[in-house]
N, C-alpha and C positions, 0 to 999 in steps of 0.2 A: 340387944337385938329385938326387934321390934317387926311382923308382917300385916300385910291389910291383904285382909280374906274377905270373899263374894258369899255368902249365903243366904237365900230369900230375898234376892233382887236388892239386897242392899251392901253394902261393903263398911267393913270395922276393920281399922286395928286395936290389933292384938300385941301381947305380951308373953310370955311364959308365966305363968300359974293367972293369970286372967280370969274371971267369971264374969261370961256376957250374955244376954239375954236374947235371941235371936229367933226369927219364925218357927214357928215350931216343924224339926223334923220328924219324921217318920222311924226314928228309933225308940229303944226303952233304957230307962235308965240304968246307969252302968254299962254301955257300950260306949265304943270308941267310934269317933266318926272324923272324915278327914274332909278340909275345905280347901278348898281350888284359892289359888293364891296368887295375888293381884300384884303384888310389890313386896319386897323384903330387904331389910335394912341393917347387913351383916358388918362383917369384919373390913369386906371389900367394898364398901358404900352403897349407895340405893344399886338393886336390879327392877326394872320394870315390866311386866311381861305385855306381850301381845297376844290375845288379851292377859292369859295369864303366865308364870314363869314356872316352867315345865321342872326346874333343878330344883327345886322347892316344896316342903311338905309340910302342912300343920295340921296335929292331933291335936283332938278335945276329948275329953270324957263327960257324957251327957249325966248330970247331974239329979235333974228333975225337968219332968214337962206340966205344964200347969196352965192357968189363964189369968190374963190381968183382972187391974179394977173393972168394974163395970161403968160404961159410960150411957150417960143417956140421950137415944138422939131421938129429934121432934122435927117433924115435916108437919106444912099446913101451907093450905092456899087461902088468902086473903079473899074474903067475901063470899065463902065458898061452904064454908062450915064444916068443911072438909080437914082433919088433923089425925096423926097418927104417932104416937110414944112409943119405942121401943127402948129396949136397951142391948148393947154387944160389950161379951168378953172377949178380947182378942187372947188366943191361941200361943203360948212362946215356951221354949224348951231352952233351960239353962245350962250350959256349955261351960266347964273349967279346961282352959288351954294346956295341956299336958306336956306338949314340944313344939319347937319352931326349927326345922332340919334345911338347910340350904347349903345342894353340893355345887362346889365351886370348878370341881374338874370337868373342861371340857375337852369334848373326846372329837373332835372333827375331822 
């Protein structure tokens, strides 16, 4: 069983016990946190949702938040004398997939 979750405008699938790296949220670690779920892929075949599939839940437990490598970025205008070096760490909080839950009964 396999779902593709939305969190920080980008979309992963996932697995059960999974460790993914994703924008960093606003929890600390060792809490649970739950992702809005885009497609899930059970017993009964793909469900797709619009946008997402409401029967559907996945739990992570946040692992650690931290920052990547440092990258170096350089702006400059030609003939200008004009330049500037920075550098940025991008911000990501590490997620282990805990459960992938999809109820199949519907109730209409």
């Amino acid at each position: 069983m396999y779902a593709v979750i939305e969190t920080g405008g980008k979309q992963y699938k996932v697995q059960k016990d999974d460790e993914i790296f994703v924008e960093k949220l606003a929890t600390e670690e060792g809490e649970t946190v739950e992702f809005k779920v885009v497609a899930v892929h059970g017993e009964n075949g793909i469900t797709l949702g619009s946008p997402y599939v409401e029967n559907a839940k996945v739990f992570g437990k946040v692992l650690k938040n931290g920052k990547g490598k440092k990258i170096t970025v350089f702006t400059y205008k030609p003939k200008k004398s004009c330049k500037r070096k920075m550098g940025h760490r991008q911000p990501y909080t590490k997620v282990k997939i805990d459960s992938i839950f999809e109820n199949t009964d519907k109730n209409d």
